[in-house]
Backbone as a printed PyTorch tensor [residue, N CA C, xyz], in Angstrom:
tensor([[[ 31.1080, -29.8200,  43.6830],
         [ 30.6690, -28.4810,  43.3790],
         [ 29.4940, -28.1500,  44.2870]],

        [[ 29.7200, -27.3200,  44.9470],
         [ 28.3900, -26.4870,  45.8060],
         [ 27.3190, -25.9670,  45.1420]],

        [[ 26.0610, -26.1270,  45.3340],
         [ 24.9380, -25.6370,  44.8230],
         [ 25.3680, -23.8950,  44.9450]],

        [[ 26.1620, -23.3650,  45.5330],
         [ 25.9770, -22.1210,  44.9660],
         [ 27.2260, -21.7950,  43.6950]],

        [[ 27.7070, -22.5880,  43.6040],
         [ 28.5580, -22.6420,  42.3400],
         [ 27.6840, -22.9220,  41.0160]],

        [[ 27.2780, -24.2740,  41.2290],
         [ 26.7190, -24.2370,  39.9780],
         [ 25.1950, -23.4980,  40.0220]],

        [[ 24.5870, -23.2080,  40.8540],
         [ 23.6290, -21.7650,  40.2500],
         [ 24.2000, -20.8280,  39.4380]],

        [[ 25.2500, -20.7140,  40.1290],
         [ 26.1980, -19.2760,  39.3480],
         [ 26.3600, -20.3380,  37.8410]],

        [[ 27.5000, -20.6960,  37.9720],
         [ 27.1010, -22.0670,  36.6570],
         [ 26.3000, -21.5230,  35.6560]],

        [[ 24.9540, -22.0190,  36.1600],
         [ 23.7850, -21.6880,  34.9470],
         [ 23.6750, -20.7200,  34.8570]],

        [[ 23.6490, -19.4300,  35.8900],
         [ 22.9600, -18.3300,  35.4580],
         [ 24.1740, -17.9450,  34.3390]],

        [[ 25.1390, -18.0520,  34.5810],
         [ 26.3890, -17.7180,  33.6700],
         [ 25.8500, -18.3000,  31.7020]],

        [[ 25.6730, -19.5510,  32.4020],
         [ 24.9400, -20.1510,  30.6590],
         [ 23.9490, -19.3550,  30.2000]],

        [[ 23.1360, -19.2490,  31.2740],
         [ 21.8240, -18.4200,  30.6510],
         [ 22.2940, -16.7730,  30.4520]],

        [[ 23.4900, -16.0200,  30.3660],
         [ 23.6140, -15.3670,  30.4310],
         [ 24.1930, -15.2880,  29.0860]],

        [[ 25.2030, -16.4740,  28.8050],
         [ 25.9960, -16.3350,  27.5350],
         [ 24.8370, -16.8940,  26.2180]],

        [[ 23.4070, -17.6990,  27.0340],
         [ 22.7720, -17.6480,  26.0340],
         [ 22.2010, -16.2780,  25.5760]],

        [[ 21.7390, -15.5200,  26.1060],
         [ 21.1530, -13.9560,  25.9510],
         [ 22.1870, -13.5980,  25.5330]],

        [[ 23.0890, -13.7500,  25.6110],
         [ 24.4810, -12.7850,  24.6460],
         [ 24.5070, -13.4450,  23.3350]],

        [[ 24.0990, -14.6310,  22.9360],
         [ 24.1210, -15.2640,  21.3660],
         [ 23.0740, -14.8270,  20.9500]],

        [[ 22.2180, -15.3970,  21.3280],
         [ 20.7340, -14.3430,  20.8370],
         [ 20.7880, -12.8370,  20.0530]],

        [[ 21.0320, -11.9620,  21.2660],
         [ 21.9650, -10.2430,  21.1800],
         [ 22.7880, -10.2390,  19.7220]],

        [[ 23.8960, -11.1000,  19.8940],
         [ 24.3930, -11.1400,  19.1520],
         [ 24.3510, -11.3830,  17.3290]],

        [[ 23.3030, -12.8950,  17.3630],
         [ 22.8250, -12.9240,  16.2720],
         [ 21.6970, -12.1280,  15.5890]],

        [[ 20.9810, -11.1230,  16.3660],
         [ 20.1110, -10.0850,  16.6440],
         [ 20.8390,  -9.1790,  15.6430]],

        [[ 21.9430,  -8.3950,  16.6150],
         [ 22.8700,  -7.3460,  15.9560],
         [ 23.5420,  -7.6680,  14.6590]],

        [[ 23.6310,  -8.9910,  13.7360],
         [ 24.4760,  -9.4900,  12.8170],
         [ 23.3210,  -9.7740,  11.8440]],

        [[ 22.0700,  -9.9020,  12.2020],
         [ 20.7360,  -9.9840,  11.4440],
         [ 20.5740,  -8.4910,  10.7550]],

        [[ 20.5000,  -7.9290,  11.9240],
         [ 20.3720,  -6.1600,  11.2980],
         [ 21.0780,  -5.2310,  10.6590]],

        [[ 22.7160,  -6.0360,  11.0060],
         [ 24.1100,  -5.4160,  10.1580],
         [ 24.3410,  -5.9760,   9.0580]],

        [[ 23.4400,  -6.9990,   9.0930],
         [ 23.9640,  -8.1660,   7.3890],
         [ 23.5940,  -7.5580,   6.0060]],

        [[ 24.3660,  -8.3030,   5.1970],
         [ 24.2140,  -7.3180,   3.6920],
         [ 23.2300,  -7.1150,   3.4450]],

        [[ 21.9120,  -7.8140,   3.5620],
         [ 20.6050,  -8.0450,   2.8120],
         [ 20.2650,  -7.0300,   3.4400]],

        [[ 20.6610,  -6.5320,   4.8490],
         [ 19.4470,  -5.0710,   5.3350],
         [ 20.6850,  -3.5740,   5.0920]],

        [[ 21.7960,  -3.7090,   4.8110],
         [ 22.7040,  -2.6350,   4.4310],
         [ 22.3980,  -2.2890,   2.9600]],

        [[ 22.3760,  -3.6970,   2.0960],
         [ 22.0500,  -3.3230,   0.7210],
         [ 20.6150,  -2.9160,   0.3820]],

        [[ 19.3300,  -2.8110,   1.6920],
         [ 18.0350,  -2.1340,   1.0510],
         [ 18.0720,  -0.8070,   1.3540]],

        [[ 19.1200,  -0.5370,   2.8810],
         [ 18.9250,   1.0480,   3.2250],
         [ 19.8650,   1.4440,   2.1880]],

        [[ 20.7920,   0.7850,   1.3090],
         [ 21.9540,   1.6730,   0.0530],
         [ 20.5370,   2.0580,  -1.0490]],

        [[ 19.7640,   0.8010,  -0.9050],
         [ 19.1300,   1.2530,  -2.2320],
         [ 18.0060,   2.0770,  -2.3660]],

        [[ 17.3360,   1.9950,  -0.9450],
         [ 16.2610,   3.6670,  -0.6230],
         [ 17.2660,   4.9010,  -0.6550]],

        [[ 18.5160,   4.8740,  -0.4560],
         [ 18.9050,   5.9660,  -0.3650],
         [ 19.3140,   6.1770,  -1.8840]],

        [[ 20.0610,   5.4250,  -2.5060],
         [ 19.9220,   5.6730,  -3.7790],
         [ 19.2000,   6.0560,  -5.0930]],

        [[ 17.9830,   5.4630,  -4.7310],
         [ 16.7410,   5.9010,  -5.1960],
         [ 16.1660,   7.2780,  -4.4530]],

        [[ 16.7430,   7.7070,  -3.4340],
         [ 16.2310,   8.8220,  -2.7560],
         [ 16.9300,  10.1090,  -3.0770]],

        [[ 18.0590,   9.7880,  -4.0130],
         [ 19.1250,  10.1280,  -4.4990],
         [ 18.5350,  10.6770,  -6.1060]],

        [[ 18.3880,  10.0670,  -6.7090],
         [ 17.7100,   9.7350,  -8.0330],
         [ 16.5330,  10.6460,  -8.1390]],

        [[ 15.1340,  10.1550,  -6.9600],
         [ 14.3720,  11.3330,  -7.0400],
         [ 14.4520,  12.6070,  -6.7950]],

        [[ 15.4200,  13.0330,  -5.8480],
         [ 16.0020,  14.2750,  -5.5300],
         [ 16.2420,  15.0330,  -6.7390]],

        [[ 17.1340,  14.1970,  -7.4800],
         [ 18.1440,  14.7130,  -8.6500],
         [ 16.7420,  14.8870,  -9.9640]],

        [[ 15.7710,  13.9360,  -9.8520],
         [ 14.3190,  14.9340, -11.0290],
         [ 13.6690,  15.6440, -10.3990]],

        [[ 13.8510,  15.8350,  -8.7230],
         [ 12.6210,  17.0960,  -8.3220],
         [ 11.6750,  16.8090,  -7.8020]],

        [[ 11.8490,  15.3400,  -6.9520],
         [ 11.0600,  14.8840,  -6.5840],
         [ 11.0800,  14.7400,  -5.1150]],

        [[ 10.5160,  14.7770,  -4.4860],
         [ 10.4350,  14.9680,  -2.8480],
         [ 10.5600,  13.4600,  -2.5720]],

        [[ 11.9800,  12.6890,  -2.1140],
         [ 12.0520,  11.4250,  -1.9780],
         [ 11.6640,  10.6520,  -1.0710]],

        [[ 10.4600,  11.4510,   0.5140],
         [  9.6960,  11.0780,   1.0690],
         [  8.4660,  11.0250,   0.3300]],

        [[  7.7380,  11.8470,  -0.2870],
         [  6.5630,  11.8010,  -1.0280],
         [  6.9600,  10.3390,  -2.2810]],

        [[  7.3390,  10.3140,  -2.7270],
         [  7.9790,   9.3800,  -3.5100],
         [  7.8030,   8.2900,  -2.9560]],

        [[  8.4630,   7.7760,  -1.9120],
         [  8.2130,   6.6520,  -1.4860],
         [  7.3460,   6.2100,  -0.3910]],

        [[  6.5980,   7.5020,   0.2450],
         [  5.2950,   7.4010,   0.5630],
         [  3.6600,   6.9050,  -0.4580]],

        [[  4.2440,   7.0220,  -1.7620],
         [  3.4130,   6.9940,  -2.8920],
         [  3.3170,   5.3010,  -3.4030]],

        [[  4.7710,   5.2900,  -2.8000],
         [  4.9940,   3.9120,  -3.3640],
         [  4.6900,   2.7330,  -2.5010]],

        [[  4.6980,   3.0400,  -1.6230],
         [  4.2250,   1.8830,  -0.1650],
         [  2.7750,   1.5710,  -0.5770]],

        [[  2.1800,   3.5650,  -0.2600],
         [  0.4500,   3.0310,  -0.4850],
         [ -0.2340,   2.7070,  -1.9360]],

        [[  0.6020,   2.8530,  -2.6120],
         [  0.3090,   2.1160,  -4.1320],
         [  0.4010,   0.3810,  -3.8870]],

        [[  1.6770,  -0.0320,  -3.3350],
         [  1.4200,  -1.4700,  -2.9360],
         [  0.9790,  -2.1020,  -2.1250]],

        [[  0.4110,  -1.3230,  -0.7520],
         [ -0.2330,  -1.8420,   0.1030],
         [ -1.2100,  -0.8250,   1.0510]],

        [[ -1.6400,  -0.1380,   0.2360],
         [ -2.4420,   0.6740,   0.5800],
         [ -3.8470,   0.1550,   0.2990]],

        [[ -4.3360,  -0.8060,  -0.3710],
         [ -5.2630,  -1.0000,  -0.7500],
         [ -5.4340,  -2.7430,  -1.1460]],

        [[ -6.3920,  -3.2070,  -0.8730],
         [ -6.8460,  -4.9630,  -1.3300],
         [ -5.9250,  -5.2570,  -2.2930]],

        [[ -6.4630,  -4.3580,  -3.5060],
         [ -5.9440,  -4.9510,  -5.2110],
         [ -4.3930,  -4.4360,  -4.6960]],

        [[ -3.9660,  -3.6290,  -4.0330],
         [ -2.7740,  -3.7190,  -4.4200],
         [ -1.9750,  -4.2790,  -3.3290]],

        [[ -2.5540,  -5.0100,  -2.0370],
         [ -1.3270,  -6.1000,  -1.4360],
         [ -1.7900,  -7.3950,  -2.7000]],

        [[ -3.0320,  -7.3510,  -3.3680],
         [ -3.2340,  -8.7890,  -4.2390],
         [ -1.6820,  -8.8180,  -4.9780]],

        [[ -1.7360,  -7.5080,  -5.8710],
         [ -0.8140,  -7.2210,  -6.8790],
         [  0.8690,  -7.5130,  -6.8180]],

        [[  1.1110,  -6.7300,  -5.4010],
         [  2.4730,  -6.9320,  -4.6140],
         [  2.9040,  -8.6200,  -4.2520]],

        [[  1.6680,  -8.8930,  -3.7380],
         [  2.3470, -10.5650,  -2.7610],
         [  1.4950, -11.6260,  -3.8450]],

        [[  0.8720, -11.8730,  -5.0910],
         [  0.2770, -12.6050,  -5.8970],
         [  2.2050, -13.0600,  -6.6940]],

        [[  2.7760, -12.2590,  -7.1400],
         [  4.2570, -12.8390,  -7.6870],
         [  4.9860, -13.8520,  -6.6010]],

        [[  5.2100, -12.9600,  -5.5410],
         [  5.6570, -13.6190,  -4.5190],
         [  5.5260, -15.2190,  -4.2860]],

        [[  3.6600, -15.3570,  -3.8290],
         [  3.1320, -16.2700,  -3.7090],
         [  3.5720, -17.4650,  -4.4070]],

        [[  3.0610, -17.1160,  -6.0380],
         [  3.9800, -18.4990,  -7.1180],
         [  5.0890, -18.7090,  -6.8220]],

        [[  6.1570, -17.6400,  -7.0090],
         [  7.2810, -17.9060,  -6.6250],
         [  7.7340, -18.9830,  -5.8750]],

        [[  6.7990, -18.6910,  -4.4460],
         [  7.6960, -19.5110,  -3.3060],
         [  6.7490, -20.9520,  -3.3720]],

        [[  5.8290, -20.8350,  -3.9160],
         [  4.9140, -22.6820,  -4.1660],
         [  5.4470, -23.1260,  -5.0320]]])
């Protein structure tokens, strides 16, 4: 094999590695766990709509309630914390 074969060679590997990467990238972001949180903001966005509620204000309210402030990332990530120790 000629050194300009196998350059091509690797760059080819290093090429199909950047395509697994890509790939597991795109299958990270399509997977259920991130389809089933955008179903459930929208559902809930759904919900507040339907009492009259502005479902950006809504869940603008709700972010900086949990992490808008000390006591409340304590409040949010203190369950968490036990949980995972």
């Amino acid at each position: 094999m000629s050194t300009k074969e196998s350059s091509q060679t690797r760059s080819s590997e290093r090429l199909s590695g950047v395509d697994n990467v890509g790939r597991r990238v795109l299958e990270a972001v399509t997977g259920p766990v991130v389809l089933s949180v955008i179903i459930a903001f929208a559902v809930g966005g759904v919900f507040m709509a339907m009492t009259g509620v502005n479902p950006l204000d809504g869940y603008a309210s709700m972010f900086s309630g949990s992490f808008g402030s000390g006591i409340g990332w304590a409040n949010t990530n203190s369950p968490a914390f036990y949980s995972c120790c």
